[in-house]
C-alpha positions as semicolon CSV with decimal commas, in nm:
position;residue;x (nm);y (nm);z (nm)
1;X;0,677;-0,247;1,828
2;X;0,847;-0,184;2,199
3;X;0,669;0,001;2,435
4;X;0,640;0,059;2,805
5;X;0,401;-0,121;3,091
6;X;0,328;-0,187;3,382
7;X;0,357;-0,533;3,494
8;X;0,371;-0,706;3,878
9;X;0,706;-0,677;3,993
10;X;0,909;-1,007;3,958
11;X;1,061;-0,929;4,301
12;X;0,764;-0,992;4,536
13;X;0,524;-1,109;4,278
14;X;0,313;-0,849;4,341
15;X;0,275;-0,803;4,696
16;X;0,493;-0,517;4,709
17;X;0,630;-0,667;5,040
18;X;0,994;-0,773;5,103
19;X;0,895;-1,132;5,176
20;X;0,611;-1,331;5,297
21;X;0,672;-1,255;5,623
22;X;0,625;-0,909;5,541
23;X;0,241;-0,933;5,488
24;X;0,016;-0,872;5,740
25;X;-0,360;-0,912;5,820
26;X;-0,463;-0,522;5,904
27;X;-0,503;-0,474;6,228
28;X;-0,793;-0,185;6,186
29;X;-1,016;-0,438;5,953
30;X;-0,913;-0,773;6,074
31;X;-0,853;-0,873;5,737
32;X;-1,229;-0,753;5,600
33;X;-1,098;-0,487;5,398
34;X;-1,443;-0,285;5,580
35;X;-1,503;-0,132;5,872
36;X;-1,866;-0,128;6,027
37;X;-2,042;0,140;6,210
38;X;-2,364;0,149;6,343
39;X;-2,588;0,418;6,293
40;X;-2,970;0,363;6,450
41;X;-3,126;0,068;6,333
42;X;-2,866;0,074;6,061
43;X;-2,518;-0,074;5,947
44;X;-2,271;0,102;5,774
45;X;-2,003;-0,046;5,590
46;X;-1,709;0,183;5,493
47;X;-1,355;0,073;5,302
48;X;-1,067;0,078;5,546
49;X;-0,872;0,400;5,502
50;X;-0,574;0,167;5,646
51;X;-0,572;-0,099;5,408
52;X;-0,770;0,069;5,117
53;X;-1,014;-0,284;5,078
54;X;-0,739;-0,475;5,048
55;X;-0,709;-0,639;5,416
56;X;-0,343;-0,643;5,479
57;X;-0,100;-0,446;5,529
58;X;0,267;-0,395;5,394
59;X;0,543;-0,407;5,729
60;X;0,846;-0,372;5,539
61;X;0,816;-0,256;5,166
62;X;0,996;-0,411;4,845
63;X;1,346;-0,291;4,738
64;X;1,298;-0,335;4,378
65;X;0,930;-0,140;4,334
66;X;0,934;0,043;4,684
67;X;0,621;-0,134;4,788
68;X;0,437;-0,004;4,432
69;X;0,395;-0,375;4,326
70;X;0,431;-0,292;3,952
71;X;0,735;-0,144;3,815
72;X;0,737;-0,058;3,441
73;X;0,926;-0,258;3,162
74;X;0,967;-0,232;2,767
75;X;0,830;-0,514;2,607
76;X;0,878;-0,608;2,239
77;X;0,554;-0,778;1,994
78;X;0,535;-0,839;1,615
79;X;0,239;-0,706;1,497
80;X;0,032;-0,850;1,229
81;X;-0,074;-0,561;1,012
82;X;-0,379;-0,683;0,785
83;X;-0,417;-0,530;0,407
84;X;-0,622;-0,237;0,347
85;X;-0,520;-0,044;0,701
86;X;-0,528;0,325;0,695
87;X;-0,433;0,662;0,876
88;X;-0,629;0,617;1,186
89;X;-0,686;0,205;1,189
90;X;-0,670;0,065;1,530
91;X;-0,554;-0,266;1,602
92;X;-0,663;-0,471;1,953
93;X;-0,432;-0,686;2,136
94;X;-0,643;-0,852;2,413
95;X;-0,433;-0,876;2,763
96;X;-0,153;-0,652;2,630
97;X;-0,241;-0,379;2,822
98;X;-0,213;-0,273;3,216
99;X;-0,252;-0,540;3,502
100;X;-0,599;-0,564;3,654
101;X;-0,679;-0,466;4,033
102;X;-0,660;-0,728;4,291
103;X;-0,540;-0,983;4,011
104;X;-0,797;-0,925;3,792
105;X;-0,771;-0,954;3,360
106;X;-0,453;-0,750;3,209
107;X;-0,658;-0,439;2,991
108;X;-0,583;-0,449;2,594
109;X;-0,394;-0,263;2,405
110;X;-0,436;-0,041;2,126
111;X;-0,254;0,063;1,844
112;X;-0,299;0,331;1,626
113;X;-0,168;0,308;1,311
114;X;-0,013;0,637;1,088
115;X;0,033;0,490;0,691
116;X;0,349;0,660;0,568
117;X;0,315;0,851;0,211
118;X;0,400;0,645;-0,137
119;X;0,667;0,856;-0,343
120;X;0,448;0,763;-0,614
121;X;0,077;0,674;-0,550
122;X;-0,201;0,891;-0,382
123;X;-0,478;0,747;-0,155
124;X;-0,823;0,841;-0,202
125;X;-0,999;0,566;0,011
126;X;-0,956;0,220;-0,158
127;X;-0,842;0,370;-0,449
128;X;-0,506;0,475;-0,600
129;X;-0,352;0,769;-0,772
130;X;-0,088;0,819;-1,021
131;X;0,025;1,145;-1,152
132;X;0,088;1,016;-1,542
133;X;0,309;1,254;-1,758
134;X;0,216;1,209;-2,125
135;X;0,379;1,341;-2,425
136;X;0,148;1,581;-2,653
137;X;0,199;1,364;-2,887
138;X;0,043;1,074;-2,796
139;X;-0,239;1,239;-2,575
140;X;-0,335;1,358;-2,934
141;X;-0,276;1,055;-3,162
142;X;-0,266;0,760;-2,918
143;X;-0,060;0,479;-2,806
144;X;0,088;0,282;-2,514
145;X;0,273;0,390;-2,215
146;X;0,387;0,170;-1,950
147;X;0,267;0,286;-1,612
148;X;0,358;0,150;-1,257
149;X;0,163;-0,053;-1,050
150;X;0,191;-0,211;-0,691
151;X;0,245;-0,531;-0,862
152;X;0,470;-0,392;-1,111
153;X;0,511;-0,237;-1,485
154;X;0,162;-0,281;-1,671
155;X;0,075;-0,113;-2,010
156;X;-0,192;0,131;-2,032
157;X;-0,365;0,186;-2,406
158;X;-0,389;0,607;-2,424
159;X;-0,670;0,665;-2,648
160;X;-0,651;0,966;-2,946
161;X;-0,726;1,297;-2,821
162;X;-0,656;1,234;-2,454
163;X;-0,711;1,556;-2,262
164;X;-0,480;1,728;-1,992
165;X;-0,656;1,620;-1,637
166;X;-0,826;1,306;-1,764
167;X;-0,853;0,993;-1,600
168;X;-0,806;0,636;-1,671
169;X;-0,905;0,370;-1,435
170;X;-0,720;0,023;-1,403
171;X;-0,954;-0,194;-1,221
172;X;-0,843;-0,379;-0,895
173;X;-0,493;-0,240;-0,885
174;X;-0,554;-0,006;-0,570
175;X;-0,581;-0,103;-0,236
176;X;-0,760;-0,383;-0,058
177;X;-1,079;-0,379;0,105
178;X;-1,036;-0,327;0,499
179;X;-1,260;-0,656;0,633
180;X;-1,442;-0,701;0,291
181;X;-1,367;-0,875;-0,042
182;X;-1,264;-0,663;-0,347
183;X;-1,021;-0,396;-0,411
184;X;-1,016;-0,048;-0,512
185;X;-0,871;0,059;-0,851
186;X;-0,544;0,275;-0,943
187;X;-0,623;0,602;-1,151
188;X;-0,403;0,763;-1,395
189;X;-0,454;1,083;-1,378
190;X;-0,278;1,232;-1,760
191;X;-0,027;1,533;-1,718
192;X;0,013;1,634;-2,070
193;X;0,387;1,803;-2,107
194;X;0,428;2,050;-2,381
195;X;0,760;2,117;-2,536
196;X;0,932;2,416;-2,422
197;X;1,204;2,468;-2,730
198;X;1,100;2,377;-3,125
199;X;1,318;2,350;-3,394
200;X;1,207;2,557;-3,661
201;X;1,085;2,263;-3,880
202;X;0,890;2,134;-3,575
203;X;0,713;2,564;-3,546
204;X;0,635;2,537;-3,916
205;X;0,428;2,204;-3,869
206;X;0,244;2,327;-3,615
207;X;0,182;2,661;-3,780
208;X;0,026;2,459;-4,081
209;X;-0,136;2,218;-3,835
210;X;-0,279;2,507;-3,695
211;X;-0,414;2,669;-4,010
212;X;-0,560;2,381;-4,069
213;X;-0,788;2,380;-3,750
214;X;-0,854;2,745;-3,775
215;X;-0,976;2,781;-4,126
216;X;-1,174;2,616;-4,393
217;X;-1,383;2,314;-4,356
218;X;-1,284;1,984;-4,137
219;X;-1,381;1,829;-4,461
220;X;-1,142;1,983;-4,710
221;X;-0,904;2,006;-4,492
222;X;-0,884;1,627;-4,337
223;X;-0,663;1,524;-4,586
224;X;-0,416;1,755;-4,546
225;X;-0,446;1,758;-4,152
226;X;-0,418;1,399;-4,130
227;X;-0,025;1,453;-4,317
228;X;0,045;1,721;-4,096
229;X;-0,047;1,502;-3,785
230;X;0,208;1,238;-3,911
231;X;0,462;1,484;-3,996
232;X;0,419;1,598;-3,609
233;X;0,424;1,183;-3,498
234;X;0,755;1,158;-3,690
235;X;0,915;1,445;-3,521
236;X;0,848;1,354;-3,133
237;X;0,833;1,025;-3,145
């Protein structure tokens, strides 16, 4: 990633003076950074307005940050982005943020991290999804696909009678746990496509397929609905 930050000027290290020479005790504080009053029985300490606490003052200011004392500069780090990250994750680089007052600790800094959208997987948590187009035919009698994975081709068994909407679940092919052990699973979720044009053979076997399913008895009528279901097999396949 580059970004932007603030950092101590290289020019005066941070003084924001021209040179050493430049630097001088404050002549309202004596170099206490307070000013005292007294008030009764009381003392009152108060920040000097001149030197704002710090106890010297600036005679002649820096060229390169006008007597600011930071100047900003892009910077450039690799992140390391761990497995299992989402929209949202933050990630914590201790000292990477803004200089600390009066040379204290640099802050941290944060990243938030936006996951970009697969062109073929959906993200429900840990798990995955896959939009699976099936052919009618084998949603009805069966078979093996091949499906994609993040780890490549796998084959998926489609049982008979597999319905439009249904889901099958491959187990610990999604993503990986955020700061755990385990990973989700990838679900295929079966689009069944229906042919849009039929030869007329292909109507008249599903005209006696569906007489079959319509009328009589599933037991009379198995054996002749088991031939029409290979007769419709034959044709698509």
């Amino acid at each position: 990633i580059r970004f932007p930050r603030t950092e101590p000027c290289s020019e005066c290290q941070g003084s924001g003076a021209r040179n050493k020479e430049a630097v001088k005790s404050c002549p309202n504080c004596h170099g206490s950074g307070q000013l005292r009053f007294q008030q009764g029985f009381f003392t009152v300490s108060r920040t000097c307005h001149r030197c704002h606490g710090e106890g010297r003052v600036v005679t002649e200011r820096c060229l390169a940050c006008n007597g600011d004392r930071f100047i900003k500069q892009e910077r450039n780090l690799t992140l390391k982005i761990p497995p299992g990250v989402d929209n949202g994750s933050r990630l914590r680089l201790t000292g990477e943020g803004g200089p600390g007052e009066h040379g204290g600790h640099a802050g941290d800094l944060y990243v938030i991290l936006t996951v970009q959208e697969h062109p073929t997987f959906s993200r429900h948590e840990d798990d995955l999804v896959h939009e699976l187009p099936l052919h009618f035919v084998t949603a009805i009698l069966g078979g093996k696909v091949e499906v994609p994975t993040l780890k490549g081709t796998t084959m998926l068994k489609i049982p008979p009678g597999s319905q439009h909407g249904q889901l099958f679940r491959l187990k610990g092919l999604g993503v990986p746990h955020l700061n755990g052990h385990g990973t989700g699973d990838l679900l295929m979720r079966a689009h069944i496509a229906m042919p849009t044009k039929l030869t007329a053979k292909q109507r008249t076997i599903l005209q006696e397929f569906a007489k079959t399913t319509d009328t009589g008895s599933p037991e009379s009528a198995n054996g002749e609905s088991e031939s029409i279901v290979e007769k419709v097999k034959n044709l698509f396949e």
